[in-house]
C-alpha positions in Angstrom: -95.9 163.8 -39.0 -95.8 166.2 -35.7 -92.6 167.8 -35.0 -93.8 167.2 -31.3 -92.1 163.9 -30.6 -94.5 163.1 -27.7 -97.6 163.4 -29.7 -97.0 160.0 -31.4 -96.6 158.3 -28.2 -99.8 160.1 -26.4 -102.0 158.5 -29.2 -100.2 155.2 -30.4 -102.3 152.1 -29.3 -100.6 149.3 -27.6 -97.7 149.2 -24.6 -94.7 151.9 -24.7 -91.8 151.7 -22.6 -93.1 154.4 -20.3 -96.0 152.7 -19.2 -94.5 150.3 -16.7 -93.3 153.4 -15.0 -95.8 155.1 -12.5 -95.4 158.7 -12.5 -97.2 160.5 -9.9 -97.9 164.1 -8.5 -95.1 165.2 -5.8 -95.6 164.7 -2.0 -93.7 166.0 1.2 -92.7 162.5 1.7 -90.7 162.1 -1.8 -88.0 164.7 0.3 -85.7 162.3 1.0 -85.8 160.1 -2.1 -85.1 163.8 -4.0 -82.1 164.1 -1.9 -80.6 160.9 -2.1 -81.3 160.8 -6.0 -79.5 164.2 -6.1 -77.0 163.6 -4.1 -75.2 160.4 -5.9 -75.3 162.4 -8.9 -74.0 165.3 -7.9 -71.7 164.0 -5.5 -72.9 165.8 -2.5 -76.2 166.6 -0.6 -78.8 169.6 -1.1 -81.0 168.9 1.1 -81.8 172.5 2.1 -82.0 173.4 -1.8 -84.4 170.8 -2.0 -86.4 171.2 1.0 -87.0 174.7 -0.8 -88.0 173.7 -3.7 -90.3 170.7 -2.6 -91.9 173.2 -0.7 -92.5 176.0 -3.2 -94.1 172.9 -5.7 -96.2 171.6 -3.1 -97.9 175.4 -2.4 -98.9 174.9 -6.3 -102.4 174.1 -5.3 -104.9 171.9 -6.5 -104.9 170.8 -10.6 -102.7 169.6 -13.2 -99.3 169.2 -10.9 -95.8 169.9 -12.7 -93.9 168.5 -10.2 -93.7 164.8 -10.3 -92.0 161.5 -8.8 -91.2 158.0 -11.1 -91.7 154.6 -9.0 -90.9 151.4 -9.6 -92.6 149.1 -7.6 -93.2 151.4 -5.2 -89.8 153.3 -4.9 -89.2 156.5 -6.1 -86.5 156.5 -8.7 -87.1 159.7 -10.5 -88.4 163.3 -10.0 -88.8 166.3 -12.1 -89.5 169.8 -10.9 -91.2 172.0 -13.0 -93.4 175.6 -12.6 -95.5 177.3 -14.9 -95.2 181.1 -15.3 -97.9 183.3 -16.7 -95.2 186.0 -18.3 -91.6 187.0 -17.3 -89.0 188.4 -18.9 -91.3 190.8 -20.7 -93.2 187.5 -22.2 -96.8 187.6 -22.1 -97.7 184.0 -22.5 -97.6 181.4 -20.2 -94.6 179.2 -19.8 -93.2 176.0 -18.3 -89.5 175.8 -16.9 -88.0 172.8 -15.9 -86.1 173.3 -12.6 -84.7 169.8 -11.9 -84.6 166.2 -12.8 -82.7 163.1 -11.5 -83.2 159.6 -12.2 -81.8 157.2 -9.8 -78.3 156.0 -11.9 -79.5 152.3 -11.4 -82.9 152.8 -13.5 -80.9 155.2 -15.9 -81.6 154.4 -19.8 -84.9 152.4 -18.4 -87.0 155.4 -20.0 -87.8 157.3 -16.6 -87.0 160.4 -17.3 -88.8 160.2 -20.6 -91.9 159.2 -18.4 -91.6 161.9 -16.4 -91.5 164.4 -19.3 -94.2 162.5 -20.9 -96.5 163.2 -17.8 -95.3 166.7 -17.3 -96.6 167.1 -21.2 -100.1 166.1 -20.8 -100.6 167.8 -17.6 -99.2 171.0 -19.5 -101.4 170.4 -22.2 -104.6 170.2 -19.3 -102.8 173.9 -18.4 -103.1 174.9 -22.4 -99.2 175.7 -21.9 -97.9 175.6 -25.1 -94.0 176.2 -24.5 -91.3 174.7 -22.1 -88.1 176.0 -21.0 -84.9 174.7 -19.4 -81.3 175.3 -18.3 -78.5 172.4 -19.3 -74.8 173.0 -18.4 -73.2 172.6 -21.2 -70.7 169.8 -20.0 -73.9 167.1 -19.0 -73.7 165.9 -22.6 -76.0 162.9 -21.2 -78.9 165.4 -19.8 -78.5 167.5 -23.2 -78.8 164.3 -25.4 -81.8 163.4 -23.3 -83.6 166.9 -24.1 -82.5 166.7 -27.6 -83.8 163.1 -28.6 -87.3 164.4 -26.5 -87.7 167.7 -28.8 -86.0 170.7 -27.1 -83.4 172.5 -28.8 -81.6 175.7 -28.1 -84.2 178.5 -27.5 -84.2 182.0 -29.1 -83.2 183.9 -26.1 -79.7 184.2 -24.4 -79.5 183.2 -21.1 -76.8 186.3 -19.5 -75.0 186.0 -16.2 -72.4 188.7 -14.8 -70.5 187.8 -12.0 -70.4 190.0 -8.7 -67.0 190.9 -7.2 
């Protein structure tokens, strides 16, 4: 059996619970819907934040996209942002990073995000990226829980802040 936990689900026959959820490549239009998604779960709008990064994934180009929208009949009700780096950190191979994700809290546990993720796999896999990153705070035990149950686990490296006084 694969220890990739996607695999199984990219070649089993029949319907999975993902596949009445269109995922799609990020426009300028999904803006809004970003915000508003954000914003009910973190309590508060970042619409400049997001207007940022919409913009940075958007100058990606043409190709496999890594930044994505959920719909359900025809509303967006989930997005992940996601870039691919070609060495940092004094890596030389390629890898993804997940920036953000949101599902709307009304389509939570409706397998969104893991529609999202599964999309953002096999466009990585058109990429040949082999490795994907992310940044969890340790209190969002459902986001953490979510990663877990979809294959990540703690990574090798130590992420190191310092504060500046």
């Amino acid at each position: 059996m694969s220890s990739d936990p996607f695999q199984n689900d990219l070649n089993a026959p029949g319907l999975l619970p993902t596949d009445a959820i269109a995922v799609r490549a990020l426009t300028a239009g999904d803006l809004q819907a970003i915000v508003k998604i954000d914003a009910v779960s973190m309590g508060r709008s970042r619409d400049e934040y997001y207007r940022a990064k919409v913009g940075e994934a958007l100058e990606q180009g043409t190709g496999p996209r890594t930044s994505l929208v959920a719909e359900i009949d025809g509303h967006a009700v989930g997005f992940l942002l996601a870039k691919v780096y070609f060495g940092e950190f004094g890596q030389s191979e390629p890898v993804a990073v997940i920036d953000s994700v949101g599902v709307d809290p009304r389509f939570r546990g409706q397998h969104v995000g893991q529609a999202l993720l599964r999309q953002l796999l096999v466009n990585l896999r058109a990429l040949r990226i082999e490795r994907i990153r992310t940044e969890v705070d340790w209190t969002q035990l459902d986001l953490l829980t979510f990663l877990q149950r979809n294959g990540f686990s703690p990574a090798p490296r130590f992420c190191l802040e310092r504060r500046l006084d």
